[in-house]
C-alpha positions in Angstrom: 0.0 0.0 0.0 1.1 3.4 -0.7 1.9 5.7 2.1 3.0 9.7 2.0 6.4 10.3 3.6 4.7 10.2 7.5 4.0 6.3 6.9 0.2 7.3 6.6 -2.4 6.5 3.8 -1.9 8.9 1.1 -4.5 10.4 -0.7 -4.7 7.8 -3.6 -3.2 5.0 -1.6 -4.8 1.6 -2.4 -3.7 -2.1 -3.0 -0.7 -2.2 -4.2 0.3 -3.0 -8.0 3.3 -4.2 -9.7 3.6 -3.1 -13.7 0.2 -1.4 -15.0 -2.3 -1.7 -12.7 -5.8 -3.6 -14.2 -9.1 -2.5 -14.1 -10.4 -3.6 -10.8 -7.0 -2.3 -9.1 -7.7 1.2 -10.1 -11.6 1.3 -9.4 -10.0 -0.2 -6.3 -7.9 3.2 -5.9 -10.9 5.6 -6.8 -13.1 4.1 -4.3 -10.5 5.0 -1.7 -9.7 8.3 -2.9 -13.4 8.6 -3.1 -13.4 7.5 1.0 -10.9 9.9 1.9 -12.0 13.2 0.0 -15.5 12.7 0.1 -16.2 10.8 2.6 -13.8 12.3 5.3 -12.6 8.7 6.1 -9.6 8.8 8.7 -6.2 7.4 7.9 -7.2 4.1 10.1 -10.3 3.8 8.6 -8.5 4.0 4.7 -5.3 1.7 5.9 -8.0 -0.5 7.0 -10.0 -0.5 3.9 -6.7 -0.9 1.8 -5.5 -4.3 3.7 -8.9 -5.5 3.1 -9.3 -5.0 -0.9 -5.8 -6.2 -1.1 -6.4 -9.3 -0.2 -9.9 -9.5 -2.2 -8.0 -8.5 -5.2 -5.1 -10.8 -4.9 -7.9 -13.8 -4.4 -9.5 -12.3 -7.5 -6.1 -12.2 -9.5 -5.5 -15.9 -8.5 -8.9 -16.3 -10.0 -8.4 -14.2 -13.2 -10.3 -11.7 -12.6 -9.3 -8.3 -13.2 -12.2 -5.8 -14.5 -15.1 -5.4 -12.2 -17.8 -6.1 -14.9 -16.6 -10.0 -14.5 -16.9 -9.9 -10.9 -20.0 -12.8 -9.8 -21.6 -13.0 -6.7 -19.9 -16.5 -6.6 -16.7 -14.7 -6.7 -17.7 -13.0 -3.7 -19.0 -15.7 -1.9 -16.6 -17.8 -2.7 -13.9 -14.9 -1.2 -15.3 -15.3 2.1 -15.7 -18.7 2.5 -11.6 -18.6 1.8 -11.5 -16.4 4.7 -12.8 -18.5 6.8 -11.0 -21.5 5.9 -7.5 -22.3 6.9 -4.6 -22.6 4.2 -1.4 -24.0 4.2 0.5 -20.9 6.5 -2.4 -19.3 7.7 -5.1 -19.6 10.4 -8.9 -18.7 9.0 -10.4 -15.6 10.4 -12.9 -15.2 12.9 -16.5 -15.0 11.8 -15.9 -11.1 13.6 -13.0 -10.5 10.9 -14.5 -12.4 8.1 -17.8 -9.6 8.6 -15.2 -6.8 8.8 -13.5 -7.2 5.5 -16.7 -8.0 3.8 -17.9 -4.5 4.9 -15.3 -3.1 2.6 -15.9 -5.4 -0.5 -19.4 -4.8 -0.2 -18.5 -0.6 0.0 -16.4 -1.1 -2.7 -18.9 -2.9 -5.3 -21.8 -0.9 -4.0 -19.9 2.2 -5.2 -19.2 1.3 -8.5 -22.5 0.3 -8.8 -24.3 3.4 -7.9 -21.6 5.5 -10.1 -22.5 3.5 -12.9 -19.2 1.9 -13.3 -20.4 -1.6 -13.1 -24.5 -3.0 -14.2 -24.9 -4.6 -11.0 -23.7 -5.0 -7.7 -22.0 -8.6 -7.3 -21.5 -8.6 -3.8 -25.2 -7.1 -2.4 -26.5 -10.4 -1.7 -23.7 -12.4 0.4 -24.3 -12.0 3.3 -21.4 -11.7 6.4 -21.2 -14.7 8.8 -23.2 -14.5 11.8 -20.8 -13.3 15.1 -21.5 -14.4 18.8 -22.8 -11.2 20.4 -20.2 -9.6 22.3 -21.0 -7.3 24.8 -18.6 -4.2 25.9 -16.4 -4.2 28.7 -16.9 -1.6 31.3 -15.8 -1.0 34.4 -17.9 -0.3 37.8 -17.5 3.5 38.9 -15.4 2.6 42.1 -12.6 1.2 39.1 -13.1 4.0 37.2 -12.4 6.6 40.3 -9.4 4.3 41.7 -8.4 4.3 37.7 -8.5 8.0 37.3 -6.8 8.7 41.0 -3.8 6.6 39.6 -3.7 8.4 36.5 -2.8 11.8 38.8 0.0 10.5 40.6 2.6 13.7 41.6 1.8 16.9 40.0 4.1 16.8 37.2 3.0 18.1 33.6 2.4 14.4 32.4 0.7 13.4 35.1 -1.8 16.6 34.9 -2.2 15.3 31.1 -2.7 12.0 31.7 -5.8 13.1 34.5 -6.9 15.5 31.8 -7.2 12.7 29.4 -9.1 10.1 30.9 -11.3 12.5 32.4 -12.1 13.6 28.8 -12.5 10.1 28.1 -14.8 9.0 30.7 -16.4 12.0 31.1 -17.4 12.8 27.5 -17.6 9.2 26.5 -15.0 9.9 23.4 -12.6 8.2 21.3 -9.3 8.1 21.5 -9.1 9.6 18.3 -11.3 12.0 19.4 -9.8 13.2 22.2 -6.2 13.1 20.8 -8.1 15.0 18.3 -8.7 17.9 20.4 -7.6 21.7 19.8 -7.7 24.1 22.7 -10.4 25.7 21.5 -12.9 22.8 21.1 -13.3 22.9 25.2 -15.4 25.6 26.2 -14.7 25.5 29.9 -17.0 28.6 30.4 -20.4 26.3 29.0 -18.8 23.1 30.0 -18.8 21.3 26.8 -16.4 19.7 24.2 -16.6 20.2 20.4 -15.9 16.1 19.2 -15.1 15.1 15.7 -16.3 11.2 15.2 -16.2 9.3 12.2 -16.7 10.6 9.0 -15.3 13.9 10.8 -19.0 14.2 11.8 -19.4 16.7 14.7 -21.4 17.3 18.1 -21.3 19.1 21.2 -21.3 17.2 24.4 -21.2 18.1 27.8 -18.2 18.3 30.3 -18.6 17.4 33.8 -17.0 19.6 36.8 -14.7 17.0 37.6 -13.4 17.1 33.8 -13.9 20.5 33.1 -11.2 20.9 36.8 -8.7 18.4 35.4 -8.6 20.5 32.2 -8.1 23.6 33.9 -5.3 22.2 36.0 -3.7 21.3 33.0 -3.8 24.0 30.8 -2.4 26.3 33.8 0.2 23.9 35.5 1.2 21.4 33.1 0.5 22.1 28.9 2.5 25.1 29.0 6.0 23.4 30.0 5.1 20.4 27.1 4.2 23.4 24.6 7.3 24.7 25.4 9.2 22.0 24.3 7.6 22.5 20.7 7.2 24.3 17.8 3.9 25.4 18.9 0.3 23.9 18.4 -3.1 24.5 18.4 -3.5 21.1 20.0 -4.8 20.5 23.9 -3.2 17.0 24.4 0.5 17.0 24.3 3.4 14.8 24.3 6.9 14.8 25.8 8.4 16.9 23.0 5.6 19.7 22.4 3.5 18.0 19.7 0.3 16.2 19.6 -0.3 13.2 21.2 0.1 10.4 19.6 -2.2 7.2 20.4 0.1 4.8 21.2 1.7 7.0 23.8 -1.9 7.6 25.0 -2.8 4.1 25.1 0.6 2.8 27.2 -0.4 5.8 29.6 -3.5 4.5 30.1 -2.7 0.8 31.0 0.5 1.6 33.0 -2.6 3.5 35.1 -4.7 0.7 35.3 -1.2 -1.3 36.2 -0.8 1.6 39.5 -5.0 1.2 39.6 -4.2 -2.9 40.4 -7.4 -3.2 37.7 -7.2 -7.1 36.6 -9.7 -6.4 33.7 -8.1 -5.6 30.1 -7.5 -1.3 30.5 -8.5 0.0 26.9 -9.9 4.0 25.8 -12.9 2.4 24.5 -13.1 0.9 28.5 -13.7 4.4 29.3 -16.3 4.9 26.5 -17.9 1.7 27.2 -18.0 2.6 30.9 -19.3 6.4 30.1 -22.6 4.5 28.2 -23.1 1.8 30.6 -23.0 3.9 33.8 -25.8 6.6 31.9 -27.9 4.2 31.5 -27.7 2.4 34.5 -28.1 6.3 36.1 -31.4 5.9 34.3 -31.0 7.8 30.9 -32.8 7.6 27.8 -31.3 5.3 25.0 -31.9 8.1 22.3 -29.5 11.1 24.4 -27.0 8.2 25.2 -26.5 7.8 21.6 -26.7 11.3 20.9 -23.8 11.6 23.3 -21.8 8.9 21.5 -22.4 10.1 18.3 -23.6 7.0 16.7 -25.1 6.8 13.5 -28.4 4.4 14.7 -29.5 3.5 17.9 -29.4 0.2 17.4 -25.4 0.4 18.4 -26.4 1.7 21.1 -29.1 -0.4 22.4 -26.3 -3.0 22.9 -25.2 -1.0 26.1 -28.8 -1.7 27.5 -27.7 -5.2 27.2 -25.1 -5.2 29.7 -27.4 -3.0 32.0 -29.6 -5.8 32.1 -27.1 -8.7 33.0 -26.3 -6.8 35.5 -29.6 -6.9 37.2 -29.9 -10.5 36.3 -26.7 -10.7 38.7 -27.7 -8.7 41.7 -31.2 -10.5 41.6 -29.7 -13.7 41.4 -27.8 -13.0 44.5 -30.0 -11.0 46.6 -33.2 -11.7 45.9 -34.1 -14.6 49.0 -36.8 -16.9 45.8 -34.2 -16.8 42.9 -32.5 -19.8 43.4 
């Protein structure tokens, strides 16, 4: 796969070709370009998306097939059954994974369909293996609180980051992208909210809790201004050792070396946070529909799964407190 000189998707990055590449490689490209200009797709989302129709194409090429217009729903079909079965130095994919890179093969076909490129859509009626219902991970408040508290150790600038960070987290329910997304001036401390930018760089406003909204504060005064003066300067409100924007993975080994200090057993991850943020709203009593406003997600039915998990958890407390349930 292509990448621009900071290791990252370029622009018309796509599976990758050796001589003249054929038909179906450069629809390939144009649906990706078409992703990331249109579309507003992130740079994971597009690397992603690339890995995926690199191996569908390669399985095609084995195949000989190389325009679109030859591409069969047996082809398809046929794709993700390979996926599933193991080869000679490789172990199948999980149902889970299977579903995931059909999601871009069925994107992929579905655009050229629509823009006419191809007469039909080869890939609209296979249909993604089913996956067990997994439901997310979150944390009880107590962890979160003991999580947080070990996040603030000392009062250096890191450590006022690091507080900052996982309040954002937990406390607006974001993504790690999101929040590593964040400029200065997306907090308004003053209305106690934060300006998020989810996928498809789609935007809402969600509100900032005190205890957030003070971990900020503390930051901006006592600890962002010693990492900004490391840099070149940047509009960014997350900042690493050396002035410039957080990056993830430093993010990420921040967060688990808390939950390490925390002595949290369970599997520490962002989306723990975010999974946590949902779970304990609801179980708090709110409505489904402001939870997923609050999330940002696209239908409520990705949200309804957090309802799910509010539920076992009754199932457990009756099952242990209440004297006729056994």
């Amino acid at each position: 796969m292509a990448t621009s000189d900071t290791g990252s998707p370029s622009a018309t990055s796509g599976p990758s070709d050796t001589g003249r590449p054929s038909p179906l490689r450069r629809a390939a490209r144009g649906w990706l370009d078409h992703l990331d200009v249109e579309r507003g797709a992130s740079a994971n989302t597009l690397a992603s998306y690339a890995r995926d129709l690199e191996r569908y194409l390669a399985f095609l090429g084995q195949a000989g097939v190389t325009d679109p217009d030859n591409v069969a729903e047996a082809d398809v079909a046929a794709f993700l059954a390979d996926l599933r079965d193991p080869g000679e130095d490789r172990m199948p994919l999980s149902a889970s994974s299977a579903a995931r890179t059909l999601v871009a093969v069925r994107g992929f076909h579905r655009f050229l369909a629509l823009e006419g490129r191809t007469a039909t859509d080869p890939a609209e009626g296979v249909r993604p293996p089913k996956t067990a219902l997994r439901l997310p991970k979150a944390i009880s408040v107590d962890d979160v609180e003991r999580l947080l508290a070990a996040a603030s150790l000392g009062d250096t600038p890191v450590s006022l980051r690091d507080r900052a960070l996982l309040e954002v987290l937990y406390g607006a329910g974001a993504r790690i992208s999101e929040a590593i997304g964040l400029d200065i001036d997306d907090v308004d401390l003053e209305s106690g909210t934060v300006r998020l930018f989810g996928k498809g760089s789609k935007e809402r406003l969600v509100p900032l809790g005190r205890y957030a909204r003070e971990a900020v504060v503390a930051y901006l005064v006592r600890g962002r201004p010693t990492l900004a003066g490391r840099g070149r300067g940047t509009p960014a409100l997350f900042l690493g050792q050396r002035g410039a924007r957080l990056s993830r993975q430093t993010a990420w080994a921040q967060l688990q070396e808390a939950g390490v200090r925390a002595g949290l057993s369970a599997h520490i991850s962002p989306h723990t946070l975010r999974h946590s943020f949902a779970t304990h709203l609801l179980d708090g009593g709110a409505d489904v529909r402001v939870v997923q406003e609050l999330l940002g997600h696209a239908s409520v039915t990705t949200t309804q799964i957090y309802t799910m998990v509010t539920v076992a958890r009754l199932r457990e407390v009756y099952a242990v407190a209440h004297p006729r349930a056994r």
